[in-house]
SETORZA-345183 format. One record per atom (N, C-alpha, C, O, CB): x, y, z. Coordinates in steps of 0.2 Angstrom, whole numbers, plus 5000, padded with zeros to 4 digits. Glycine has a CB too. Example, Ala and Ser with C-alpha at 12.3 -4.5 7.8 and 13.67 -1.06 7.14 Angstrom:
REM SETORZA-345183
506649725039/506249785039/506649845039/507149835042/505749785045/506449895035/506849955036/506450005039/506750065040/507049975029/
***
This chain:
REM SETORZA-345183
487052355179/486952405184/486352385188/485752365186/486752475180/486452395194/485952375200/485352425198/485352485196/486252395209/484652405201/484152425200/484152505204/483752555203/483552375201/484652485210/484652545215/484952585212/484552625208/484852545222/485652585210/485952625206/485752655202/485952715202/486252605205/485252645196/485052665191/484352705192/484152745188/484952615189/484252685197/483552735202/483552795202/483252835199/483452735210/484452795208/484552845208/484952885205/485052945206/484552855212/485152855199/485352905191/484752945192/484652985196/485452855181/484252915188/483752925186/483252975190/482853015187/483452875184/483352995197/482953025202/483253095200/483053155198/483052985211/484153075201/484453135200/484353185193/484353255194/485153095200/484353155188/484153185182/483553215182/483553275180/484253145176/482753185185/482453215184/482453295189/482253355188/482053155185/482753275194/482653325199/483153385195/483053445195/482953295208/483653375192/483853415188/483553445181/483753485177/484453395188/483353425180/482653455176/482253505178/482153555174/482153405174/481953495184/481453535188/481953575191/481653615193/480953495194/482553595192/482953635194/482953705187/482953765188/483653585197/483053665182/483353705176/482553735174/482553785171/483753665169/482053685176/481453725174/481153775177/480653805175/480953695172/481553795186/481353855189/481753875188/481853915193/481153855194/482353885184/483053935182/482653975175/482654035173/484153875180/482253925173/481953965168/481454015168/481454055164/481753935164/480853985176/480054005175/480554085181/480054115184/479053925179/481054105183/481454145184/481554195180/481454245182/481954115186/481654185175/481954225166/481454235167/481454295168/482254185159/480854215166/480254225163/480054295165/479854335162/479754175164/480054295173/479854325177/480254385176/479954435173/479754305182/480854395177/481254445177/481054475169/480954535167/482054405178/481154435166/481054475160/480254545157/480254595155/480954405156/479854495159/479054525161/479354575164/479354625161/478554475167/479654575173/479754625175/480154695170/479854755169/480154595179/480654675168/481054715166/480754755159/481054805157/481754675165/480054725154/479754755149/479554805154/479654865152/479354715146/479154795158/478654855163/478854915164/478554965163/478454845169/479554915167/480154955170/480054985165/479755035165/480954935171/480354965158/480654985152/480155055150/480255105148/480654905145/479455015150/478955065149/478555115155/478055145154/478555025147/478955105160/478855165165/479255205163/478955255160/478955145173/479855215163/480455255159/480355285153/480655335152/480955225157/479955265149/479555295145/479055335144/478955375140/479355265143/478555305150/477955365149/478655425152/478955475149/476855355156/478755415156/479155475163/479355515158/479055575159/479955455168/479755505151/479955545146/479655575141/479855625138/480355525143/478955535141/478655565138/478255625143/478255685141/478255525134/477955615146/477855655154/478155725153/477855775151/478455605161/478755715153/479255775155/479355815149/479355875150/479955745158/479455795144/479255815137/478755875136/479055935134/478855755134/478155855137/477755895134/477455925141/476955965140/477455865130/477655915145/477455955155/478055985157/478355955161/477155895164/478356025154/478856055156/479056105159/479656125160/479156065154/478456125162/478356185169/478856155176/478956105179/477256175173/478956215177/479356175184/478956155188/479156105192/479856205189/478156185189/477756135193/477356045191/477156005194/477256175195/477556065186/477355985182/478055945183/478055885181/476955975172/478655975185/479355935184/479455905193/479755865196/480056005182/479155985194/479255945202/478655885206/478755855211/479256015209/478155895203/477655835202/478055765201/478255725206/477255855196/478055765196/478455705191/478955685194/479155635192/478655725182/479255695199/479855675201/479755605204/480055555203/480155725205/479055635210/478955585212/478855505208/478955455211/478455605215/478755525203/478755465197/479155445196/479255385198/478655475191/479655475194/480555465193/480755405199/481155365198/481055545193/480455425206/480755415210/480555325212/480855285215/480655485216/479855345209/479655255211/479855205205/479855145206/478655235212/480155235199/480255205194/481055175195/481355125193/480155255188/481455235202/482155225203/482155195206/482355145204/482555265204/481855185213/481755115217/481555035214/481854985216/481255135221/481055035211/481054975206/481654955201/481854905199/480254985202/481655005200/482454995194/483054965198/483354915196/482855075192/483255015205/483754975209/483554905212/483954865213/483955015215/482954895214/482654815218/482954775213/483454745214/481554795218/482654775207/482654735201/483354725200/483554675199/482254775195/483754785202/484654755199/484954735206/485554715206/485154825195/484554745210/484854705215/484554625215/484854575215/484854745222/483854615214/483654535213/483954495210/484054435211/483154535210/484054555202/484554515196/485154475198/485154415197/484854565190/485654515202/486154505207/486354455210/486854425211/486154525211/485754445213/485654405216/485754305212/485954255214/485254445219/485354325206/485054275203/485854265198/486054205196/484354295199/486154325196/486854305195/487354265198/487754235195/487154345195/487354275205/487554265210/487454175209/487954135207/487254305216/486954165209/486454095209/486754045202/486653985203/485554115207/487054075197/486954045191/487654035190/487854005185/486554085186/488054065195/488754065195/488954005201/489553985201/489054145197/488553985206/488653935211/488453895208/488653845210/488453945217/487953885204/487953825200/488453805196/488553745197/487453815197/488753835193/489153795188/489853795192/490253755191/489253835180/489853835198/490553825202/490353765205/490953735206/490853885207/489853725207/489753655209/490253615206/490753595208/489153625207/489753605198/489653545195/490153555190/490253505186/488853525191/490753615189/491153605187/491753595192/492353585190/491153645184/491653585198/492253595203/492153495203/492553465201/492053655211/491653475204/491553405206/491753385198/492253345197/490753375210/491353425193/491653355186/492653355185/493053315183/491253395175/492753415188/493753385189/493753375193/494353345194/494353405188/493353375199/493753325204/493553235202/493953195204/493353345212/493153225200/492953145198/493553145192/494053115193/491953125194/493453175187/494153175183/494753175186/494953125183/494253225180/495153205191/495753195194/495753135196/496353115195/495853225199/495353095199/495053045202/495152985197/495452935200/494353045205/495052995193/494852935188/495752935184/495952885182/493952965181/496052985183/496753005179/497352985186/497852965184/496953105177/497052975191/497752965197/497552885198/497952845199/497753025206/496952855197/496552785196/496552755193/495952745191/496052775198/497052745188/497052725180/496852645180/496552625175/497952735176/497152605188/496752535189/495652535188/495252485186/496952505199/495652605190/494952585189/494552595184/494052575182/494552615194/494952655179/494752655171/495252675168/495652705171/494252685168/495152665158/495552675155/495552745153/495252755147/495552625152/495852805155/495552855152/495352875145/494852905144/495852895154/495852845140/495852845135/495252825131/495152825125/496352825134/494552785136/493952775135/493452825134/492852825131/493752745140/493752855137/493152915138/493552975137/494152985138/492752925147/492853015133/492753075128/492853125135/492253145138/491853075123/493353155138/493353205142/493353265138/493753285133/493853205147/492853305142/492853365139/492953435142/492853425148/492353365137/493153495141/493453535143/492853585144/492253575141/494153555138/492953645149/492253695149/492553775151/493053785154/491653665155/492253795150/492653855153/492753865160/492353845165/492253905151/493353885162/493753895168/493253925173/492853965173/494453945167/493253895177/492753955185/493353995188/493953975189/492353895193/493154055188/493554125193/493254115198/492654095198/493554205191/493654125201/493254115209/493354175213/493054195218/493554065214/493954225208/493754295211/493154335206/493354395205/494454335211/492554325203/492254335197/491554295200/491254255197/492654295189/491354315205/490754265208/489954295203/489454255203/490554285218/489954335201/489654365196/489454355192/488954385189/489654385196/489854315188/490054305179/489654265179/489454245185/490854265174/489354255175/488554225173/488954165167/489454185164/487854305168/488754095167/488954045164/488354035159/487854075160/489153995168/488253985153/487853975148/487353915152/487653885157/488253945140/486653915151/486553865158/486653795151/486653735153/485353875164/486853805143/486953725141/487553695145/487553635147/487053715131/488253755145/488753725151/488453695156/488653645157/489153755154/488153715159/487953675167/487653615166/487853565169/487553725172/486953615162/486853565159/487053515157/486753465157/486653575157/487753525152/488453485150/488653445155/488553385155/488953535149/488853475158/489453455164/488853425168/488953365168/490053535170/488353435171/488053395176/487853325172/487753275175/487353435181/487753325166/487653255161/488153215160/488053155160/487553275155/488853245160/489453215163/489753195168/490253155167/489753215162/489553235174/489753195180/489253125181/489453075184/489553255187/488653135178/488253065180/488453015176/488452955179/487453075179/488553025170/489052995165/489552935166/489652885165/489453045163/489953005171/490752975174/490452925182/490752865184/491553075177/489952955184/489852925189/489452835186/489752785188/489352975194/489052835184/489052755179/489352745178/489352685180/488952735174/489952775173/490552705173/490952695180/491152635182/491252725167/490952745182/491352715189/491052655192/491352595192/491352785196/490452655193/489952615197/490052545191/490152495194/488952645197/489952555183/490052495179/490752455180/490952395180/489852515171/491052495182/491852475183/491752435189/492152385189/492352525184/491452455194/491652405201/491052365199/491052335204/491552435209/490752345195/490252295195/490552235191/490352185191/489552335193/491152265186/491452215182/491952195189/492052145191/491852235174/492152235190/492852205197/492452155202/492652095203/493152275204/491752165204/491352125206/491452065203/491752015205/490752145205/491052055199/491152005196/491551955194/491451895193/490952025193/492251985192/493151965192/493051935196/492751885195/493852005193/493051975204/493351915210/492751875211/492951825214/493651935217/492151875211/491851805212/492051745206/492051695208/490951825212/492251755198/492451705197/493051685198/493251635194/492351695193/493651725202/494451725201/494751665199/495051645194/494751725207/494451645207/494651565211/494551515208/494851465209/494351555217/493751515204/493351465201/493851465193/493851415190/492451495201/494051505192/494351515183/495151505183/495451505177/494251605178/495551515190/496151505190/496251445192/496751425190/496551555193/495851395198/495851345203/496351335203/496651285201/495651295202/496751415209/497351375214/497051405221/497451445224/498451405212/496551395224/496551365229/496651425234/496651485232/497051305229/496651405240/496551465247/497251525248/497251575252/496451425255/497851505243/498251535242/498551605240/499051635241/498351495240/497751615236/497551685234/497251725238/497051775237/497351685229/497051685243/496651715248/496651805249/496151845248/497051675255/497151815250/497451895254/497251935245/496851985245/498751895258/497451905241/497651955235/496751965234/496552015231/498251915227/496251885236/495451925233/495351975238/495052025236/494851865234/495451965244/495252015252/495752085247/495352145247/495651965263/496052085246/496452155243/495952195236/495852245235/497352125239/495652135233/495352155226/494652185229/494352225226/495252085221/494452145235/493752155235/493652215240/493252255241/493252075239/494352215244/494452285249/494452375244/494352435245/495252265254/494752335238/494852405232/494152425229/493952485230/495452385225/494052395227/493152365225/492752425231/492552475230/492852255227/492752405236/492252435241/492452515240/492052555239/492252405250/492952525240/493352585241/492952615234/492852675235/494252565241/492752605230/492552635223/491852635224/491552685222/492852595215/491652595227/490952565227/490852655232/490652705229/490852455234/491052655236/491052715241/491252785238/491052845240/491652695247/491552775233/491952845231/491452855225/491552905221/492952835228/490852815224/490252805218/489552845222/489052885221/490052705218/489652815227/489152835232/489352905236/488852925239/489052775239/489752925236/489952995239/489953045235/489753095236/490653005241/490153005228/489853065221/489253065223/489253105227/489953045213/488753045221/487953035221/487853065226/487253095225/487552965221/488253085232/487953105239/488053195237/487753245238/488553055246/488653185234/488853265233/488353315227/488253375228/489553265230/488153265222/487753295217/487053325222/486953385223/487453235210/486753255223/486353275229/486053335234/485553345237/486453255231/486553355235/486853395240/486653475237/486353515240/487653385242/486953485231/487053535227/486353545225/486153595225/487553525222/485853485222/485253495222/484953515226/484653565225/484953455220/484953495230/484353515237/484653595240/484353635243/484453435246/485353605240/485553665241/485353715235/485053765238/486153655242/485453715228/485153755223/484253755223/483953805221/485453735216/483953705225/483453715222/483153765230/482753815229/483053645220/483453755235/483153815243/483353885238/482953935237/483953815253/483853885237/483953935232/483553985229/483254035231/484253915228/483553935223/483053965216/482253975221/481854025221/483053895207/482053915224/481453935227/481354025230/480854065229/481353865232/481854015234/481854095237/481954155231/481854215232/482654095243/482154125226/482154195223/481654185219/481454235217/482854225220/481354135219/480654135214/480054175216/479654205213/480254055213/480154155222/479554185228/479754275228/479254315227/479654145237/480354295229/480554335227/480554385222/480354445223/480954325227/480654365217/480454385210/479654395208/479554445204/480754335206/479154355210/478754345209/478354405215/477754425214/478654285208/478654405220/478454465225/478354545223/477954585223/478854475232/479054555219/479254595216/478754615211/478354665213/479754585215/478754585206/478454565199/477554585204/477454645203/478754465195/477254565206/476554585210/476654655213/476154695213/476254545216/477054675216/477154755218/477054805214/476654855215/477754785219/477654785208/477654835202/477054835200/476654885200/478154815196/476854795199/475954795196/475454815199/474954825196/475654735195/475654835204/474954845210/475054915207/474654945203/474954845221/475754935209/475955005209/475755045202/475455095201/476855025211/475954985196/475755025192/474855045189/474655095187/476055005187/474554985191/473754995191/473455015196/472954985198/473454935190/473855085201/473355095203/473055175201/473255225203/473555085209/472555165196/472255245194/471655255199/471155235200/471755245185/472055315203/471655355206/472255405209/472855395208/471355315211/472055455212/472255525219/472255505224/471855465226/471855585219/472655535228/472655535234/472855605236/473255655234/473155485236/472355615244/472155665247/472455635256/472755585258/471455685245/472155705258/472455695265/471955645269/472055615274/472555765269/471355655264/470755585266/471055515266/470855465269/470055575260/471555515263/471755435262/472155435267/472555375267/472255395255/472455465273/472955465279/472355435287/472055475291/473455565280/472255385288/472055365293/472155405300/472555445301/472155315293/471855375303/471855395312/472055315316/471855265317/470855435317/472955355318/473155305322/473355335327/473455395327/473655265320/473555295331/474055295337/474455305337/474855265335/474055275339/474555345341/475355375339/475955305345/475855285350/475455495344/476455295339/476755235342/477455265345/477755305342/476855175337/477455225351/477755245358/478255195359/478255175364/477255265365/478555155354/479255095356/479255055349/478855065344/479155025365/479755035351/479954995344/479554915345/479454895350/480954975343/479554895340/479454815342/479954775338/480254785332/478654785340/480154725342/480754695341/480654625341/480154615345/481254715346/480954565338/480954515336/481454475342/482054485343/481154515328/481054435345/481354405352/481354445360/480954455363/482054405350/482054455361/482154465368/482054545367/482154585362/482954425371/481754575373/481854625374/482454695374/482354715379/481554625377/482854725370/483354765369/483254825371/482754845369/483354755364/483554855374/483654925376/484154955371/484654935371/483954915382/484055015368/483955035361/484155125365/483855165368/482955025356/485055125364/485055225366/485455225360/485755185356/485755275377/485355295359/485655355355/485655325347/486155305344/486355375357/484955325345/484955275338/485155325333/484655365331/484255235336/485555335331/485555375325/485355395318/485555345315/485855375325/485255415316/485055425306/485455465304/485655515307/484255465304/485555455299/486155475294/486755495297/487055455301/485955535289/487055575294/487755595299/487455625305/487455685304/488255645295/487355615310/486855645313/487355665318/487255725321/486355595314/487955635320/488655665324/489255655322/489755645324/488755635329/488955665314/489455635309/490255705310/490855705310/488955625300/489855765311/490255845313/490455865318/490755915320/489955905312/490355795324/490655815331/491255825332/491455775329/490555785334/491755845335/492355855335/492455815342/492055825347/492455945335/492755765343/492855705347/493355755353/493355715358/493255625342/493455775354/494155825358/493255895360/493355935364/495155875350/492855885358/492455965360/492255935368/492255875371/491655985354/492055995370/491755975378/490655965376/490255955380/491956075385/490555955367/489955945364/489855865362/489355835360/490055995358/490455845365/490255765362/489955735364/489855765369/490455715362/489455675363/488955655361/488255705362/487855695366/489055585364/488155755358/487555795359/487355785351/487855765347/487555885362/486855795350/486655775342/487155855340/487455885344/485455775340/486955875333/487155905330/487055975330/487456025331/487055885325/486255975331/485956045331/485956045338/486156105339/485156065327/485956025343/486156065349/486856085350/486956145352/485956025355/487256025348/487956065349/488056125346/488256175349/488356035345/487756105340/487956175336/487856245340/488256285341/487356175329/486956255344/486856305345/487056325354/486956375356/486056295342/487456275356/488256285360/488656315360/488856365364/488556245359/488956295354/489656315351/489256405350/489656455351/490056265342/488656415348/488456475344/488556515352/488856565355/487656475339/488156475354/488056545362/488956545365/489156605367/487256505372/489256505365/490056525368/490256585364/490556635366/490656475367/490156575356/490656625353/490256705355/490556755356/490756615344/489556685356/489456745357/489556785361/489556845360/489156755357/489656735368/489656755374/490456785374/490556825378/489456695379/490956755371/491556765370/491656835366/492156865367/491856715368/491156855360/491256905357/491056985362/491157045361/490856895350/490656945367/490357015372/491157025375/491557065373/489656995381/491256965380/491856975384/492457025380/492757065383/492056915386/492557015374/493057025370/492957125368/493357165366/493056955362/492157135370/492057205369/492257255374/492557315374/491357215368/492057225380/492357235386/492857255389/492957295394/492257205389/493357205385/493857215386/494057265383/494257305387/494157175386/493957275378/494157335373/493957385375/494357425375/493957345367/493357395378/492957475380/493357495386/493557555387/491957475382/493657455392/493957455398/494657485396/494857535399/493957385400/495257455389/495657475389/495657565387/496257585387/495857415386/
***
């Protein structure tokens, strides 16, 4: 095995080390997180327990309500990190059968019956969620680097064959075409060695943008919760500063021209056929009110006339 080659085994493994050890200092965090939660929900119950005035209920809500927000962040972060732990193993299981197919349809380049292949659980790909064991992923990425060695030891014996062909058979320039055939199959593997290495690679530098973003993530999070929960004191209308009242949006780039921005159902009850369309809700509404009224006069009128 070439010293380069062996480099970058070795570069590769390490970097996948430091990958599994920020898939871990991740757990760690989440975990921390999720004790705190556990014990916000706790006092709340105990809280509510023994303050069971409807004005200590309608107080406390406000509690409930920052416990529910950090509860949903947190299960959406988790989600996310699901998400994370399921594209990894859809990698390094998708490439360890694809080097497997590779090696079973290339029976000239090894003997499969050499090697200990091993089976792992199936990836769904409609299942992006399913959370894998990280010793599987760990598994399989130890055997793709595995399969990728012998591939590489295999062209290094084929190497080697045709430099002595000529010298161990001595017949001469005759064989010419069949070494240029041997040495042209050779590069071809040499290449399909190097394209593996190129793909693991890829997967590294792409998971680890990854996990870095959600570490930073997690750990933003994880300081929120904490502020929020250590903060002992009250708040009054003394804690509401003097600002300026703001008069436009500010916007990231080019300047946008911004009509009829809406919040929630806000024209959600318009009737698209009214002569009230596009008016917010409560003017319409108070529209439609003055016609009927104006229609309930006319309708008296008529009556008192008849």
């Amino acid at each position: 095995m070439s010293h380069i080659h062996a480099f970058q085994i070795e570069k590769l493994r390490n970097d996948f080390e430091n990958i599994i050890t920020l898939k871990r200092e991740i757990s760690k965090v989440k975990l921390v997180v999720s004790e705190k939660l556990t014990q916000l929900k706790l006092v709340y119950n105990d809280l509510i327990k023994t303050n069971n005035k409807k004005i200590f209920l309608f107080c406390l809500d406000s509690f409930y309500f920052q416990y529910k927000t950090f509860a949903m962040e947190m299960e959406h972060i988790d989600r996310y990190r699901a998400l994370m732990n399921n594209r990894m193993y859809c990698d390094f299981y998708k490439l360890y059968n694809l080097i497997v197919n590779h090696i079973k349809e290339n029976r000239a380049d090894m003997n499969i019956a050499e090697l200990e292949m091993k089976s792992y659980p199936a990836y769904k790909d409609l299942e992006p969620f399913q959370e894998y064991k990280i010793e599987d992923i760990k598994e399989i990425h130890a055997n793709i680097l595995f399969l990728i060695n012998q591939l590489y030891g295999k062209s290094m014996d084929k190497n080697e064959a045709i430099e002595h062909y000529n010298q161990n058979h001595k017949v001469g320039f005759s064989i010419s075409n069949f070494l240029n055939t041997l040495e042209y199959e050779n590069r071809l593997l040499r290449e399909q060695v190097g394209l593996y290495i190129n793909y693991v690679s890829f997967f590294h530098i792409s998971q680890r943008k990854q996990l870095n973003r959600l570490f930073l993530r997690m750990n933003d999070f994880y300081r929120e919760v904490d502020e929020n929960i250590n903060i002992n004191r009250t708040f009054s209308i003394d804690d509401i500063s003097n600002e300026d009242k703001l008069n436009r949006f500010y916007i990231v780039g080019e300047e946008v021209k911004i009509e009829n921005i809406l919040e929630d159902t806000e024209f959600a009850n318009i009737n698209p056929t009214s002569d009230t369309d596009n008016i917010p809700e409560p003017v319409a509404a108070s529209i439609l009110d003055a016609t009927d009224a104006t229609a309930g006069k006319t309708g008296d009128v008529q009556t008192t006339n008849q």
